[in-house]
ROLUM-662531 format. One record per atom (N, C-alpha, C, O, CB): atom name; x, y, z; residue in three letters. Coordinates in Angstrom, 1 decimal, padded with zeros to 4 digits. Glycine has a CB too. Layout:
<recs>
REC   at       c1       c2       c3    aa
REC   CA        X        Y        Z   ALA
...
</recs>
This chain:
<recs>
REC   at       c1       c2       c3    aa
REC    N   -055.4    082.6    302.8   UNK
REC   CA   -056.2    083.6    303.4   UNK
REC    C   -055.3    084.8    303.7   UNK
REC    O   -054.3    084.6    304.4   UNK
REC   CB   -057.0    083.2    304.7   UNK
REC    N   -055.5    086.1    303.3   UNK
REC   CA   -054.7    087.1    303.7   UNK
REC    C   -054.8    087.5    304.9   UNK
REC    O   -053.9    088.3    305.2   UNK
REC   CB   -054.8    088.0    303.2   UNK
REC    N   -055.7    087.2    306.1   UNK
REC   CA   -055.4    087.2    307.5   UNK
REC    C   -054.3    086.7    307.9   UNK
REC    O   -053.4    087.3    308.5   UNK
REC   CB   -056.2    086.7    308.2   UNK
REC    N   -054.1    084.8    307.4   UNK
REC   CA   -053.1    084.3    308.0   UNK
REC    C   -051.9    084.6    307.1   UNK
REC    O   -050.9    084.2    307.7   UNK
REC   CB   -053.4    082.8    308.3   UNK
REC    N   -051.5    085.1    305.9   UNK
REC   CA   -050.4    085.0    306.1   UNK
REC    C   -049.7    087.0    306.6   UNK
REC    O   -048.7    087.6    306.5   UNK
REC   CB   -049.9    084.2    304.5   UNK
REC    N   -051.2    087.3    307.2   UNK
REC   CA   -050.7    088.7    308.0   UNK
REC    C   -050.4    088.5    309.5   UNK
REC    O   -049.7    089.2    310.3   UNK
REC   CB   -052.1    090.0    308.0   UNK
REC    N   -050.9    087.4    309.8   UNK
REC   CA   -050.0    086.4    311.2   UNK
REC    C   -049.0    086.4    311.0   UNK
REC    O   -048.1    087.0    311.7   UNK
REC   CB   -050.2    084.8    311.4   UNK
REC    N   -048.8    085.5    309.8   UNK
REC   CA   -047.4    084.8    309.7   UNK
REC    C   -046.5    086.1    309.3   UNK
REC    O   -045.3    085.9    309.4   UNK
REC   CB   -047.3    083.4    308.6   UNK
REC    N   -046.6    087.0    309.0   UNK
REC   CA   -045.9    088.0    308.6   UNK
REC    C   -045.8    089.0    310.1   UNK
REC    O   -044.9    089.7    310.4   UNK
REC   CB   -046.6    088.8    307.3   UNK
REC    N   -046.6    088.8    310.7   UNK
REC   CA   -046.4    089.4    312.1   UNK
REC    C   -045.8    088.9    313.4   UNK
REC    O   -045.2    089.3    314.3   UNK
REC   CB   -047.6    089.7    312.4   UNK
REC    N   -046.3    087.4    312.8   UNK
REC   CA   -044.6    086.6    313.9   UNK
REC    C   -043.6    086.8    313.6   UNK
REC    O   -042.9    087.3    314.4   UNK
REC   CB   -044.3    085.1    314.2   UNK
REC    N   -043.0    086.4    312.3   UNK
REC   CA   -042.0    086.5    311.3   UNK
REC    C   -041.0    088.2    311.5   UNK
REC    O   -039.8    088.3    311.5   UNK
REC   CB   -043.0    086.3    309.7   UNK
REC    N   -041.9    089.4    311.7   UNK
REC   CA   -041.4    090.4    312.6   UNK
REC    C   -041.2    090.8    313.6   UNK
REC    O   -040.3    091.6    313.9   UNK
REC   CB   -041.6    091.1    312.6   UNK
REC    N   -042.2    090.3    314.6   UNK
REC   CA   -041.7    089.9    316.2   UNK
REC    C   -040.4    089.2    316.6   UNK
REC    O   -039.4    089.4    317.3   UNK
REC   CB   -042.8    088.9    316.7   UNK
REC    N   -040.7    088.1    315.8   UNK
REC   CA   -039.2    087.7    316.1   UNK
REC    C   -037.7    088.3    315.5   UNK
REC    O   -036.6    087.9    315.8   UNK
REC   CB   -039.2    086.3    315.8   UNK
REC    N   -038.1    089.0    314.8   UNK
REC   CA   -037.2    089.9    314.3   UNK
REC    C   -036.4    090.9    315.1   UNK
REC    O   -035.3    091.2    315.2   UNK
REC   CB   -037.8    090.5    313.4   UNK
REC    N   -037.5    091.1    315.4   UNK
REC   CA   -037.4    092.3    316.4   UNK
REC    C   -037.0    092.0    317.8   UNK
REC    O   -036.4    092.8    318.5   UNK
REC   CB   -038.7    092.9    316.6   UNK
REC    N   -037.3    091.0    318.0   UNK
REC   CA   -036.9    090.3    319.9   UNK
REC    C   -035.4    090.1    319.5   UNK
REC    O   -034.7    090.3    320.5   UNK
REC   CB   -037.8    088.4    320.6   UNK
REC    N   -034.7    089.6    318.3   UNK
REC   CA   -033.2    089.3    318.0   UNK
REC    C   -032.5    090.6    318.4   UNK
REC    O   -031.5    090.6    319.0   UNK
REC   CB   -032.8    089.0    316.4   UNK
REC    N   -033.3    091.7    318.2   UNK
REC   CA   -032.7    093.1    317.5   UNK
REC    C   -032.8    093.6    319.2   UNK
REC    O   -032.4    094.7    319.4   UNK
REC   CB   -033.8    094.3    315.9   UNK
REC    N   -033.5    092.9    320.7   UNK
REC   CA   -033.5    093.4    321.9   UNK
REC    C   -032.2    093.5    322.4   UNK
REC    O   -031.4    092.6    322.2   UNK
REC   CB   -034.2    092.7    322.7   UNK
REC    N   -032.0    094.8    323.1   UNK
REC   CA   -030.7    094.7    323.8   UNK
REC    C   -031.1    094.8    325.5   UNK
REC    O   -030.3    094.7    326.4   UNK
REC   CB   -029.5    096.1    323.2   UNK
REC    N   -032.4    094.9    325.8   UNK
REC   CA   -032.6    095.2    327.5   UNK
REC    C   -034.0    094.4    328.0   UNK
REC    O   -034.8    094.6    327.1   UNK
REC   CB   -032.9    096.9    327.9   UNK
REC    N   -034.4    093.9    328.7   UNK
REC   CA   -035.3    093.4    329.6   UNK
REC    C   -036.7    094.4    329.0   UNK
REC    O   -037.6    094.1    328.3   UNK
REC   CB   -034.8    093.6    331.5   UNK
REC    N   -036.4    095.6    329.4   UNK
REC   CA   -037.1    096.4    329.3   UNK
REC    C   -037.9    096.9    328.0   UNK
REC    O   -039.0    097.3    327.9   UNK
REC   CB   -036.5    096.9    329.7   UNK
REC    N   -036.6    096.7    326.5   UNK
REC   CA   -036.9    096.7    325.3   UNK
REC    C   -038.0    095.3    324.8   UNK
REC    O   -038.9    095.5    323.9   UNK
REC   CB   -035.5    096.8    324.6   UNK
REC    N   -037.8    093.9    325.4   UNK
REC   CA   -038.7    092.8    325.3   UNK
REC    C   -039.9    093.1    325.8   UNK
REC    O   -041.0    092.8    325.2   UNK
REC   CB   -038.2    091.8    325.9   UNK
REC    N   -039.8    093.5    326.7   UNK
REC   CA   -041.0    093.8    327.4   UNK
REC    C   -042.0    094.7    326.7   UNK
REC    O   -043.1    094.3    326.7   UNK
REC   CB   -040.7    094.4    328.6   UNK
REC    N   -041.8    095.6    326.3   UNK
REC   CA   -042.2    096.7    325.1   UNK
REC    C   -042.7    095.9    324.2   UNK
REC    O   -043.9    095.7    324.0   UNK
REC   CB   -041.1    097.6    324.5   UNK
REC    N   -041.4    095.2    323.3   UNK
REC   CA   -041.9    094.4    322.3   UNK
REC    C   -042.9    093.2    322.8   UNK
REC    O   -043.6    092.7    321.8   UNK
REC   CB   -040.7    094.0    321.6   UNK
REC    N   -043.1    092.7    324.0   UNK
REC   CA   -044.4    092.0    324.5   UNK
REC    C   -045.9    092.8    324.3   UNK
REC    O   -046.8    092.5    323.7   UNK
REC   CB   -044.2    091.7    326.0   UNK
REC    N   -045.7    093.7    325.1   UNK
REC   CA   -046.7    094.1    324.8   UNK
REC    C   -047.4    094.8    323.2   UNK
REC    O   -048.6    094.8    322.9   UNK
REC   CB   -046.6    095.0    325.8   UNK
REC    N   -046.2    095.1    322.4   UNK
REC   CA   -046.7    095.7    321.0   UNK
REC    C   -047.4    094.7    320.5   UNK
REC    O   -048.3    094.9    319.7   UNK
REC   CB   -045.6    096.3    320.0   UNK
REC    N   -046.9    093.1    320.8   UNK
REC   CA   -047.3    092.1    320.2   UNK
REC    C   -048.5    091.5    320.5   UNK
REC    O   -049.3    091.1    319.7   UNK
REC   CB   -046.5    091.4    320.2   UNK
REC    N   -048.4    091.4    322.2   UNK
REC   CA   -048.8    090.2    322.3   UNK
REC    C   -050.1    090.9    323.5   UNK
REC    O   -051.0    090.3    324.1   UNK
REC   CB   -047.3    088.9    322.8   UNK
REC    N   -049.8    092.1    323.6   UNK
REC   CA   -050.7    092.8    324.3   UNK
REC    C   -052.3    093.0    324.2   UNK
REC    O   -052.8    093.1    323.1   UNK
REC   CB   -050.2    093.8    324.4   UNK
REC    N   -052.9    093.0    325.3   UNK
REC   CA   -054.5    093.4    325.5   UNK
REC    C   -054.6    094.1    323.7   UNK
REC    O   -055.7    094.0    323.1   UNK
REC   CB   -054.8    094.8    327.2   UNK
REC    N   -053.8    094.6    323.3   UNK
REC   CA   -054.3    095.9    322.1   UNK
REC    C   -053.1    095.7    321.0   UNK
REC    O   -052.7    096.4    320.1   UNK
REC   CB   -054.3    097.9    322.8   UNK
REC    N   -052.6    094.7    321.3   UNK
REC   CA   -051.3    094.4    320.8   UNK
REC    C   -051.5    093.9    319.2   UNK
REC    O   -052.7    093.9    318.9   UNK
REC   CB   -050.6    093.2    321.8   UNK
REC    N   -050.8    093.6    318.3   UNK
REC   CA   -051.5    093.3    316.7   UNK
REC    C   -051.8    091.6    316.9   UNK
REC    O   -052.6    091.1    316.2   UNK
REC   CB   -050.1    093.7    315.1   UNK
REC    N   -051.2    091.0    317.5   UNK
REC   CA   -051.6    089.3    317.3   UNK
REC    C   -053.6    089.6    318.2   UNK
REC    O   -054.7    089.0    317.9   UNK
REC   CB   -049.8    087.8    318.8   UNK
REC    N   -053.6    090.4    319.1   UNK
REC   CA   -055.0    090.1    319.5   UNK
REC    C   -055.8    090.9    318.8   UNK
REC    O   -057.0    091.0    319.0   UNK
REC   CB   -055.3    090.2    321.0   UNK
REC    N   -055.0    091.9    317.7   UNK
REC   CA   -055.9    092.8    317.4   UNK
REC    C   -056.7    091.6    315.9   UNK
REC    O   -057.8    091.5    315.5   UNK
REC   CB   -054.9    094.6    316.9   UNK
REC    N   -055.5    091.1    315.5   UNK
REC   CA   -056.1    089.7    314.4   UNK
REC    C   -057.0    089.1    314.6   UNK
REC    O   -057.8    088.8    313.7   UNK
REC   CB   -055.4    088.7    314.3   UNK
REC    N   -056.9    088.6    316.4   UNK
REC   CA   -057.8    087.9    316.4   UNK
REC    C   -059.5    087.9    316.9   UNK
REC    O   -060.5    087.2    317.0   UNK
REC   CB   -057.1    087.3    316.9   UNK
REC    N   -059.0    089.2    317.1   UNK
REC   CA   -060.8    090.1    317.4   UNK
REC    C   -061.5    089.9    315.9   UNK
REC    O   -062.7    089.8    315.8   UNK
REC   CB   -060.7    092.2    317.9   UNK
REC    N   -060.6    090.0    314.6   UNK
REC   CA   -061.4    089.7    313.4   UNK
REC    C   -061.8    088.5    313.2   UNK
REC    O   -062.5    088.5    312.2   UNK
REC   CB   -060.9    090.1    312.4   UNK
REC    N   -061.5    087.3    313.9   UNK
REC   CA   -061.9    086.2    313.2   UNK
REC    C   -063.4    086.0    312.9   UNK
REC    O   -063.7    085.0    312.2   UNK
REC   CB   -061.5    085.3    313.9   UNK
REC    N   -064.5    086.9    313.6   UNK
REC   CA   -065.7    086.2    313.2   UNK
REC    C   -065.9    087.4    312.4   UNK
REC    O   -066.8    088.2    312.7   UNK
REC   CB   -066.9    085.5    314.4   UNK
REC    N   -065.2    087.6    311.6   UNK
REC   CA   -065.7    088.2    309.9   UNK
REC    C   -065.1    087.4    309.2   UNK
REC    O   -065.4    087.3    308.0   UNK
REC   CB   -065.2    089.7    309.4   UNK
REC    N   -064.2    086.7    309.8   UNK
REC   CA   -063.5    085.7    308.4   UNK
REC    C   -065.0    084.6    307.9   UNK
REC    O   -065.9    084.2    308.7   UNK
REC   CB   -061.7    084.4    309.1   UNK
REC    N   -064.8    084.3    306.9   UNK
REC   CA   -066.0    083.2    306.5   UNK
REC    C   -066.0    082.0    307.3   UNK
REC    O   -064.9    081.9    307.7   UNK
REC   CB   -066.0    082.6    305.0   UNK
REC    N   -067.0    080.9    307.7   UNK
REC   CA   -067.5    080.3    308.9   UNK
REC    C   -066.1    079.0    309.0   UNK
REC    O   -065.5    078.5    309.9   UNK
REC   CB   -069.6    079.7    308.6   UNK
REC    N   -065.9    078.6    306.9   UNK
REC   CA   -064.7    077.4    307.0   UNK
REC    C   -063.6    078.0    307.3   UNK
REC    O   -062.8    077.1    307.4   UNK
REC   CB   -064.3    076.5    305.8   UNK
REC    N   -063.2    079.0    307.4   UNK
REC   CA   -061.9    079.5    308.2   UNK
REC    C   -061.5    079.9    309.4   UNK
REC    O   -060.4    080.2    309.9   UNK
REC   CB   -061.7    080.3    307.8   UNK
REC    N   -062.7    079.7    309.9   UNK
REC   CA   -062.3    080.4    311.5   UNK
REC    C   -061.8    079.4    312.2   UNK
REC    O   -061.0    079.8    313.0   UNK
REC   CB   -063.4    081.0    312.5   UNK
REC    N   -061.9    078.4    312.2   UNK
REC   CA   -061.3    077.5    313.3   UNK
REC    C   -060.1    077.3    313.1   UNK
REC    O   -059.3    077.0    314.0   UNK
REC   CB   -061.8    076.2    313.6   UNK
REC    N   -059.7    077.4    311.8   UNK
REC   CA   -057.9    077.0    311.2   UNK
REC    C   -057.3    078.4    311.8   UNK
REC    O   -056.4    078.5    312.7   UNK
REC   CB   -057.6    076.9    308.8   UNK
REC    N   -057.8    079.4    311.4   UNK
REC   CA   -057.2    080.6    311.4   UNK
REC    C   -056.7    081.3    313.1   UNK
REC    O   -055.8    082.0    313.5   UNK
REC   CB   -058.2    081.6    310.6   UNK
REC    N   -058.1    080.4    313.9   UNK
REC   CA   -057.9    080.8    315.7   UNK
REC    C   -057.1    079.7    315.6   UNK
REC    O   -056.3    080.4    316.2   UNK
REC   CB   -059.4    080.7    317.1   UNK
REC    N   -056.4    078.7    315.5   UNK
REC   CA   -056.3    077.6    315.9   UNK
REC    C   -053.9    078.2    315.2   UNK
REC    O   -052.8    078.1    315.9   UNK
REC   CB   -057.8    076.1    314.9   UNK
REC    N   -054.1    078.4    314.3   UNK
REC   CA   -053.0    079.2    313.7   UNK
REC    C   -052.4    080.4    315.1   UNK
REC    O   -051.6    080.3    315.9   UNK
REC   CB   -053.7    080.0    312.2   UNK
REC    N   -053.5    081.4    314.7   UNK
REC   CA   -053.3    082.6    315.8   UNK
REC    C   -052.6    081.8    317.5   UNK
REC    O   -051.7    082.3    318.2   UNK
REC   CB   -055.1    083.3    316.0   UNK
REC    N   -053.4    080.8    317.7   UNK
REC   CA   -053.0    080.5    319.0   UNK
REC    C   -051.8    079.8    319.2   UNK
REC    O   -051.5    079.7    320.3   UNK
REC   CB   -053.9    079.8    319.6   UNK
REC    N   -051.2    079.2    318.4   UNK
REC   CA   -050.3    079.1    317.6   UNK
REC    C   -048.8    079.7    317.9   UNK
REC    O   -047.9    079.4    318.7   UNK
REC   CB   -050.9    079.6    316.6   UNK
REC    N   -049.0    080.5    316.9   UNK
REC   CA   -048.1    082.0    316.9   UNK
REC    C   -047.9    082.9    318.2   UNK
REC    O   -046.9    083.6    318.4   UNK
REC   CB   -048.9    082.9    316.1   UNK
REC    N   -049.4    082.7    319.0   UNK
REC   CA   -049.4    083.4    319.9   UNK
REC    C   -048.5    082.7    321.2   UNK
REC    O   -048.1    083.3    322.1   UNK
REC   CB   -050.6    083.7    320.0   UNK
REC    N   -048.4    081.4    321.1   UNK
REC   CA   -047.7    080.6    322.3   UNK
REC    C   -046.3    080.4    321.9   UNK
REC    O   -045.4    080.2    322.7   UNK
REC   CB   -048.4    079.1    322.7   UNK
REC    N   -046.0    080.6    320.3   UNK
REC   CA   -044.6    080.3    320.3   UNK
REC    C   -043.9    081.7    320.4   UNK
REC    O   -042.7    081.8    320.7   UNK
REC   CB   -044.2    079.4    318.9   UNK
REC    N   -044.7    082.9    320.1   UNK
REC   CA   -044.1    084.0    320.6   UNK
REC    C   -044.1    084.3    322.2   UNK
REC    O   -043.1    084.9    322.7   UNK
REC   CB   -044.8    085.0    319.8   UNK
REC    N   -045.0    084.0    322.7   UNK
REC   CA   -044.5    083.7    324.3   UNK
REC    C   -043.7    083.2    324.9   UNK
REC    O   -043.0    083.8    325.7   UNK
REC   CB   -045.1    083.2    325.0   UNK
REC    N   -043.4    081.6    324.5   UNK
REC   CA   -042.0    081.4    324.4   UNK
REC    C   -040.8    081.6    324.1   UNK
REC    O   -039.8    081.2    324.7   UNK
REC   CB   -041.8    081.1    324.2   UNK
REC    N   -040.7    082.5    322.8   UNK
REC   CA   -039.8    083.0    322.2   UNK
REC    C   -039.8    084.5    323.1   UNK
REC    O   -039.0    085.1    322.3   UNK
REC   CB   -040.1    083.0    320.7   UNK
REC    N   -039.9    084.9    323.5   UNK
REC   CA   -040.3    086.2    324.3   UNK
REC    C   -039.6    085.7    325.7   UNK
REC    O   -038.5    086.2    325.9   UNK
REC   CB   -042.2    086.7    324.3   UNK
REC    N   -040.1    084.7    326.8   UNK
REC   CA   -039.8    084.3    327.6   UNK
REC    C   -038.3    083.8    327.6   UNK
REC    O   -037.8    083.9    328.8   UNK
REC   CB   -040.7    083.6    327.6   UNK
REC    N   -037.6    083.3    326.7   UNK
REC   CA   -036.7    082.8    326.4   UNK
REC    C   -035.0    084.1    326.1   UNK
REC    O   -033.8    084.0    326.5   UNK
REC   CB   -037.4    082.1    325.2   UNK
REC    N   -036.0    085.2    325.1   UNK
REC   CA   -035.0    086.3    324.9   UNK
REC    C   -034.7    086.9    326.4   UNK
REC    O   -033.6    087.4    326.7   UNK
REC   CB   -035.6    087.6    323.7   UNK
REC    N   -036.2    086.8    327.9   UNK
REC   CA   -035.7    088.2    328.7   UNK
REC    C   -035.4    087.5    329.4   UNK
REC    O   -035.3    088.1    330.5   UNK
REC   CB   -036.6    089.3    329.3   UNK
REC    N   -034.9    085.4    329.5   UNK
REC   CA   -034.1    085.1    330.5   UNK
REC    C   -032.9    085.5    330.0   UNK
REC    O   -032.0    085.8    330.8   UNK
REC   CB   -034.2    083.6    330.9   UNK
REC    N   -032.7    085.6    329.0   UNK
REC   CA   -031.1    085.5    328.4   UNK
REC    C   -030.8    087.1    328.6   UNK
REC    O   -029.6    087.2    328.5   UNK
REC   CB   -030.8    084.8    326.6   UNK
REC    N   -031.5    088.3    328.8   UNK
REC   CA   -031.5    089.4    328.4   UNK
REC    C   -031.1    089.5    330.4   UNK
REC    O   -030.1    090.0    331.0   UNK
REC   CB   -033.0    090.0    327.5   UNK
REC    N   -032.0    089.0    330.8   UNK
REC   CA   -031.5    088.5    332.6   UNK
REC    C   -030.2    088.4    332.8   UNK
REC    O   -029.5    089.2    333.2   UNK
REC   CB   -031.9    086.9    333.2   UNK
REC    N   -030.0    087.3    332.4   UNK
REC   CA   -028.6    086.9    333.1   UNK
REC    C   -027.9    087.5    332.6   UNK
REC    O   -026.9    087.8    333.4   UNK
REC   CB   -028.0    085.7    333.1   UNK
REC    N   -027.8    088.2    330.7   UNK
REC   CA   -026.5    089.2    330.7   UNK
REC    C   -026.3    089.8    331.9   UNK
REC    O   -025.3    089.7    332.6   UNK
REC   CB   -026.6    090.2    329.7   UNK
REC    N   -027.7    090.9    332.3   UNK
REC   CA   -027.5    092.1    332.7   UNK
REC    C   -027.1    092.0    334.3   UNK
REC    O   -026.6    092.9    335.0   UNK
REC   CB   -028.8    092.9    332.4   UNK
REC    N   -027.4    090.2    334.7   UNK
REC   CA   -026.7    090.2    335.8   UNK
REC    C   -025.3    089.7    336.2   UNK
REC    O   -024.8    089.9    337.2   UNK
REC   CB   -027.3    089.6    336.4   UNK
REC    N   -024.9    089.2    335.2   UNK
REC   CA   -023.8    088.8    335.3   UNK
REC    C   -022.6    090.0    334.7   UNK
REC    O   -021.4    090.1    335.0   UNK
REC   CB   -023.9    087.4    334.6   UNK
REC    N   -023.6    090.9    333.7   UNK
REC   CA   -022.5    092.7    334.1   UNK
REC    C   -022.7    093.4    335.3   UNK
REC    O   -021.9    094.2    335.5   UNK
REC   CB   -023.0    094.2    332.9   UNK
REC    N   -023.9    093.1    336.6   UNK
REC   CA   -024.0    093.6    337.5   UNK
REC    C   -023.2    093.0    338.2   UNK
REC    O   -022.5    093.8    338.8   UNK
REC   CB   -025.0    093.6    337.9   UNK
REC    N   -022.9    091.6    338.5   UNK
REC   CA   -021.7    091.1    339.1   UNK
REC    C   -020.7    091.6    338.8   UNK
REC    O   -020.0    092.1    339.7   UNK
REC   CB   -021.4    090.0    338.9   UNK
REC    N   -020.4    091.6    337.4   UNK
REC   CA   -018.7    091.7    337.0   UNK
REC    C   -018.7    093.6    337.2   UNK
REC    O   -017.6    094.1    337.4   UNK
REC   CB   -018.3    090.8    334.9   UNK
REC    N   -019.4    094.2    337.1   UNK
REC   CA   -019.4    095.8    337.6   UNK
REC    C   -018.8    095.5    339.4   UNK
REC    O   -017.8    096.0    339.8   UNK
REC   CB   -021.6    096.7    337.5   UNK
REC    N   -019.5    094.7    340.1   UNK
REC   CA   -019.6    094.7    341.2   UNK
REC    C   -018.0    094.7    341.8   UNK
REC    O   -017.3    095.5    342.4   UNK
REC   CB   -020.6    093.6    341.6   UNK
REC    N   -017.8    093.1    341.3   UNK
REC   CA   -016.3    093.0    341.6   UNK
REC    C   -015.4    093.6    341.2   UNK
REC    O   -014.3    093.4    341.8   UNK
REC   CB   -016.0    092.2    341.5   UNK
REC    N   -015.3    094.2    340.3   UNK
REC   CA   -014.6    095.0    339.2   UNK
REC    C   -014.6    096.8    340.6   UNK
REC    O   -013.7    097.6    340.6   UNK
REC   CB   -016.0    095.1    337.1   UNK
REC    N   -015.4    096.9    341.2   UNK
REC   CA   -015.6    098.2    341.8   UNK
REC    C   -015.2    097.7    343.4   UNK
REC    O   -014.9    098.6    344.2   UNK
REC   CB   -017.2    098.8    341.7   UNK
REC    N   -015.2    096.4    343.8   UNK
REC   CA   -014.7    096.0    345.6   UNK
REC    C   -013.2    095.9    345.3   UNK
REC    O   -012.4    095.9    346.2   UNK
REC   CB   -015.4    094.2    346.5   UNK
REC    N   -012.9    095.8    343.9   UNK
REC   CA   -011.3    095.0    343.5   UNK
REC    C   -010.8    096.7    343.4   UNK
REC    O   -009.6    097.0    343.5   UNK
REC   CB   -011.1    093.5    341.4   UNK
REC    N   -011.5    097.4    343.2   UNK
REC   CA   -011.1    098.8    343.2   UNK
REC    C   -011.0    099.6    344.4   UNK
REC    O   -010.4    100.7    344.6   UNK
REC   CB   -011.9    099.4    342.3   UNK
REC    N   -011.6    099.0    345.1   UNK
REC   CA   -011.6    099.8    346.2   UNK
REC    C   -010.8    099.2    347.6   UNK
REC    O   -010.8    099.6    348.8   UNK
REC   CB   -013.0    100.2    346.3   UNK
REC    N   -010.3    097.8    346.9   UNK
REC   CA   -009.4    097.1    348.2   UNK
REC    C   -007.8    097.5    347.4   UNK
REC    O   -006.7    097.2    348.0   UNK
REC   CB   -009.8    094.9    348.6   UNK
</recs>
């Protein structure tokens, strides 16, 4: 079905794109482009009841899918995107008390 492999081509660049995050803030963006109220994974799935009647349940069932492993995968990049940015807030920190004693 060319819906689903426009899924699978649309997780397949999500996650592409979450590799390519360098800030909390850039994930976050890329959450919402994806995975948002208007985002392309829900914009897919507002078409399912045009798809013909034997496809819809594979194709929601796919979508939901995609849609939880990109949550995870999303969830996963802005802990790690976290702790960089805190552990350069630490090492800024002490790097500036070691400067000033």
């Amino acid at each position: 079905c060319n819906m689903q492999s426009k899924l699978i081509e649309t997780q397949y660049q999500a996650i592409e794109d979450l590799k390519k995050a360098q800030s909390v803030e850039e994930a976050e963006r890329l959450r919402i482009k994806y995975l948002g109220r208007k985002g392309f994974i829900n914009d897919l799935i507002s078409k399912i009841p045009t798809l013909p009647q034997d496809q819809r349940a594979s194709f929601g069932q796919l979508a939901n899918k995609v849609k939880k492993e990109l949550q995870q995968k999303l969830s996963e990049v802005i802990q790690q995107l976290s702790a960089v940015k805190t552990e350069s807030n630490n090492t800024n920190y002490r790097r500036d008390k070691g400067d000033f004693w």
